[in-house]
N, C-alpha and C positions, 0 to 999 in steps of 0.2 A: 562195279566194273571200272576198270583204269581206262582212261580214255588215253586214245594214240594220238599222236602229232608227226608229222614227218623226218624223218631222218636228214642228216645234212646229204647223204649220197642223192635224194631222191631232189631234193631241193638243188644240188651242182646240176643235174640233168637237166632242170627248168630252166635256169640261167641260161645254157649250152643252146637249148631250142630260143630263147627269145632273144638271144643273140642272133641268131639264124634269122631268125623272124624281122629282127632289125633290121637288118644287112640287106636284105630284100625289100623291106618297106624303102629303104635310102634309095636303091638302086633303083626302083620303079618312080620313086618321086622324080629322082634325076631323069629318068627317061622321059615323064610326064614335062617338066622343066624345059626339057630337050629341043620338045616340042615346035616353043615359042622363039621366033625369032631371038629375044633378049631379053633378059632376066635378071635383074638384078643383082649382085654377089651377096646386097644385105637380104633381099627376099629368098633367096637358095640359104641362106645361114638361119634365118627364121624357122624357115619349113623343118630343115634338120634338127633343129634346140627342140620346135614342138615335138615330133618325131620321136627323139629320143627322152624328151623328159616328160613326156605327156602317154608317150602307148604303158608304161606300168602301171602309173595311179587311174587311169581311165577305166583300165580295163577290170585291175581291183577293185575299184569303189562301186564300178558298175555290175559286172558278174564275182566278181570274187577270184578271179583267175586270169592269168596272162593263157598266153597258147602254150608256151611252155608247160606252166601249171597242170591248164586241161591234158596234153598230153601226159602226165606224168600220176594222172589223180587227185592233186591235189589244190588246195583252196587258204584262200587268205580270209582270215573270220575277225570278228570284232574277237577280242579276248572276251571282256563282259560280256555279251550276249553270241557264244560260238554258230548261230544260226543266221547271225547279220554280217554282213559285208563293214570294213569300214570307211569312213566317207572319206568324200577326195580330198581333204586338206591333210588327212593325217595319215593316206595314201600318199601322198608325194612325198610330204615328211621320212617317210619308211622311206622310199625310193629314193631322195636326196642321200639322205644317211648310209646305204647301203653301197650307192655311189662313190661317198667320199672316203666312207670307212675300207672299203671291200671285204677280204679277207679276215680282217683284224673282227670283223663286227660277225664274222660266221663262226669265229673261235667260241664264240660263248652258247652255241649252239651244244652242246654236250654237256654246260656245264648247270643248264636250269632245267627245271622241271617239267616245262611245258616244249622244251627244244624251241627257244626263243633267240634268233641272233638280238644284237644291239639294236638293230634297228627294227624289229619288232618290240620290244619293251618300248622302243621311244615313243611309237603309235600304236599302243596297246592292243599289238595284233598276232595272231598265232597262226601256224600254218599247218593244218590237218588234211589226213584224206580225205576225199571227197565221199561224201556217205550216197549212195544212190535210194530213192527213195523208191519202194515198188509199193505198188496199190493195186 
């Protein structure tokens, strides 16, 4: 049996949601922020870096999927072991690269075997449907 991995289509949809999802987490922290009489410009610049550089590898390393993701079915798996999540240091790695790359790094998504951008190869992680398990 050939095993499936996700399409770049279904993969631009996740992006599209966890950009949403961003946008909204920023907006509610700033409201949160709002709040308080005064706030620092360096502590509002903190929240945000976390914010944005910490909700993908978090949410991979821990369930395997952004909300994006879950919305769309799909999941981030170690490669070696496609039933394990991979852990947070080579979660961010992925996410830095994906970052700095963007585009260029989703080109090679069609061109391997397992539909792996660049910055999946770099943290040996693959992105398949999500299998639902029934018992």
């Amino acid at each position: 049996m050939k095993k499936k991995y996700a399409p770049l289509s279904i993969r631009m949809k996740a992006v599209f949601v966890d950009a949403i999802v961003l946008i909204i987490l920023m907006y509610l922290a700033s409201m949160v922020l709002n709040l308080f009489d005064s706030v620092a410009i360096n502590a509002r610049i903190v929240i945000f870096i976390f914010l944005f550089f910490l909700y993908e590898p978090l949410l991979i390393s821990v369930f395997g999927a952004t909300v994006g993701h879950f919305f769309n079915d799909i999941v981030v798996k170690s490669e070696k072991d496609e039933t394990k999540n991979i852990i947070f240091p080579l979660a961010f790695i992925r996410c830095v690269l994906k970052l700095i790359l963007g585009w260029i790094s989703l080109l090679t998504i069609s061109g391997t075997e397992k539909r792996q951008a660049i910055h999946d190869i770099a943290a040996s992680s693959i992105v398949k449907p999500y299998e639902k398990v029934i018992k």
